[in-house]
C-alpha positions as CSV (number, residue, x, y, z in Angstrom):
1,X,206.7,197.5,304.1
2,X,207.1,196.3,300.4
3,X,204.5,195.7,298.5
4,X,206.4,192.8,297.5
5,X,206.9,190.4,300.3
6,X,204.1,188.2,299.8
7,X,205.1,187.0,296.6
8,X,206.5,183.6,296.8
9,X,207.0,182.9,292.6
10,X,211.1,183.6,293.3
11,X,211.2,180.4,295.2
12,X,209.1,178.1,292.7
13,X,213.1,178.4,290.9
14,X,215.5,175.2,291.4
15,X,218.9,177.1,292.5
16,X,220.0,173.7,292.5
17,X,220.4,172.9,288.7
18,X,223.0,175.9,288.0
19,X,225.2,174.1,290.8
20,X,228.9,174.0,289.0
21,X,229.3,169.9,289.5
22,X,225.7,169.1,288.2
23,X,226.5,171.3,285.3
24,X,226.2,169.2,281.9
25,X,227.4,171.1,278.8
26,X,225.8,170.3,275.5
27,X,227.2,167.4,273.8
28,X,227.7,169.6,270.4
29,X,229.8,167.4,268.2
30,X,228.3,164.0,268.9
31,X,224.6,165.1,268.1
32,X,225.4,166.3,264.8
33,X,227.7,163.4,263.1
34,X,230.2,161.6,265.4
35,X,233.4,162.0,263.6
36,X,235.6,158.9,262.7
37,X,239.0,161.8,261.8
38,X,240.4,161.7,258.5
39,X,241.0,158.8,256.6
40,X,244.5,157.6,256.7
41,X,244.7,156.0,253.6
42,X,243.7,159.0,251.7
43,X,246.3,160.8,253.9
44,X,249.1,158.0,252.8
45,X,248.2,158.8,248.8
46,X,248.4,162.7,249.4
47,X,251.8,162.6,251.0
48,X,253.1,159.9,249.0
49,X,252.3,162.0,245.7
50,X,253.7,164.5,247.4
51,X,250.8,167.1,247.9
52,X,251.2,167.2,251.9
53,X,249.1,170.5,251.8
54,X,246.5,169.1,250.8
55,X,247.0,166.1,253.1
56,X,247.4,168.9,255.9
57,X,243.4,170.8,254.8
58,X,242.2,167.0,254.1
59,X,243.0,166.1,258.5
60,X,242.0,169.6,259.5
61,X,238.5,169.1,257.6
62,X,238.1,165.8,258.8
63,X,239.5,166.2,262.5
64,X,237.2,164.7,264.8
65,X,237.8,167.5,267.9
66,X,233.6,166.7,269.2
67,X,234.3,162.9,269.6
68,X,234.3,161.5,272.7
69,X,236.3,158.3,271.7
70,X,240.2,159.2,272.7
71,X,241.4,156.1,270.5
72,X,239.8,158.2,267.1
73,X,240.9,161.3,268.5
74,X,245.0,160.0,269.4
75,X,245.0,158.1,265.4
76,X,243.9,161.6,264.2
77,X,246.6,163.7,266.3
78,X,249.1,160.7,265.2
79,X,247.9,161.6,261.4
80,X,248.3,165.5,261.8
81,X,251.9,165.3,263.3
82,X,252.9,162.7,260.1
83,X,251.6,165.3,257.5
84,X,253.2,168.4,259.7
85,X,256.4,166.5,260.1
86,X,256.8,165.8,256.1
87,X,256.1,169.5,255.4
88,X,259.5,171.1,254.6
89,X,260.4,174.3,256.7
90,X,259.8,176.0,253.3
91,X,256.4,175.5,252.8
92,X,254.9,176.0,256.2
93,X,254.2,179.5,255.4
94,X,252.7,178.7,252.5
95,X,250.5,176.1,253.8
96,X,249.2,178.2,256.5
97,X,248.6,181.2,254.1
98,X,245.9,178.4,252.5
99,X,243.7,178.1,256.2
100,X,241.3,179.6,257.3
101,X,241.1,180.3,261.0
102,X,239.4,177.7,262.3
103,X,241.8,175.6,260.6
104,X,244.9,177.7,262.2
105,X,242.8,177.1,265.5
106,X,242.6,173.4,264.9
107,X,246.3,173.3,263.7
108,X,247.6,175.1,267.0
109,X,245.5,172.4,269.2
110,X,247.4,170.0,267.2
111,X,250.5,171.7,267.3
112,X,250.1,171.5,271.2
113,X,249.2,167.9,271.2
114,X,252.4,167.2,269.5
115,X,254.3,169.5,272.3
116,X,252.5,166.5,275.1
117,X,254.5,163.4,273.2
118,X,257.8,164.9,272.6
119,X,260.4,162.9,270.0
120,X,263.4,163.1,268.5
121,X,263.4,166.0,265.8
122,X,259.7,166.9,266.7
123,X,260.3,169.5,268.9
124,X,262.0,172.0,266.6
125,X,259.6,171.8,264.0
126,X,256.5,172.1,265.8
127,X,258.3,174.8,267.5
128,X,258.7,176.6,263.9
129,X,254.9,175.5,263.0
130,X,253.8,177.5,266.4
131,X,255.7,180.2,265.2
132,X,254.4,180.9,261.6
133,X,250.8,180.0,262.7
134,X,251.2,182.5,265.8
135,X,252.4,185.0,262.9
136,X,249.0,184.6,260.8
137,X,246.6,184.1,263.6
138,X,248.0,186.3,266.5
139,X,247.5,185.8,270.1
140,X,243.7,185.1,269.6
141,X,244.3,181.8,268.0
142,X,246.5,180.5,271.0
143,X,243.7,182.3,273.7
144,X,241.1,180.0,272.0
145,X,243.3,177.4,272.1
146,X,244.4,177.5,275.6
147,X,241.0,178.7,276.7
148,X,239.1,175.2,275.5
149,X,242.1,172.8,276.8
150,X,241.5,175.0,279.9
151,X,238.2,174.2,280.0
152,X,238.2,171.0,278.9
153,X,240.8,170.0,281.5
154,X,238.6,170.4,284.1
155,X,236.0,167.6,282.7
156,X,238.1,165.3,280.7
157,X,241.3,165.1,278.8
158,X,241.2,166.8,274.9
């Protein structure tokens, strides 16, 4: 017999808290600063003076992906796809070249977003903005990409 079988600690353990529907992930963004997105007015001035890269780091700095309000979250994916849109096929390369890959991350979730609300002449160019952001950050920017809407999915829409 084991030398073990009186001891009764294991069962002082609640098995019930790691239980997959009680599970409550950390609220990560909110706690720091909740994010209001970027400012659309400072967007407007960048693109209408004609420096849309810099109107494309301004909404990928300021990109509220930790808020929980969808209304902040669909004005900032609206913002995004204006500046992506007004970027010439040119200067995508360019542009990307300037990210770093958080950025690239942030810019293919956008990308994707864009892909949901399909319009006329949208489709092609995000298509060539998935392409030359694949280019610079490989399959492992998509994977993390796909991996959080994955998991993200399965609690609440992104």
């Amino acid at each position: 017999m084991s030398k073990n079988t009186r001891n009764t600690e294991f069962r002082k353990i609640d098995v019930d808290q790691y239980d997959e529907e009680k599970y409550k992930e950390e609220d990560q963004g909110e706690t720091q600063s909740p994010s209001t997105g970027p400012s659309e007015t400072e967007v407007s001035a960048l693109l209408n003076s004609g420096r849309n890269i810099d109107a494309l780091k301004l909404v990928l700095k300021n990109a509220p992906l930790g808020s929980k309000n969808q209304a902040v979250k669909d004005n900032a994916a609206n913002l995004v796809l204006r500046v992506l849109m007004s970027i010439k096929t040119g200067q995508i390369e360019e542009a990307i070249k300037n990210l770093d890959n958080g950025q690239l991350d942030t810019l293919m979730k956008y990308t994707y977003r864009g892909f949901e609300v399909p319009s006329e002449g949208n489709s092609g160019h995000l298509l060539t903005w998935h392409e030359k952001i694949y280019s610079v950050g490989g399959l492992g920017c998509i994977m993390r990409v796909l991996s959080e809407i994955g998991r993200a999915s399965c609690r609440e829409r992104v």
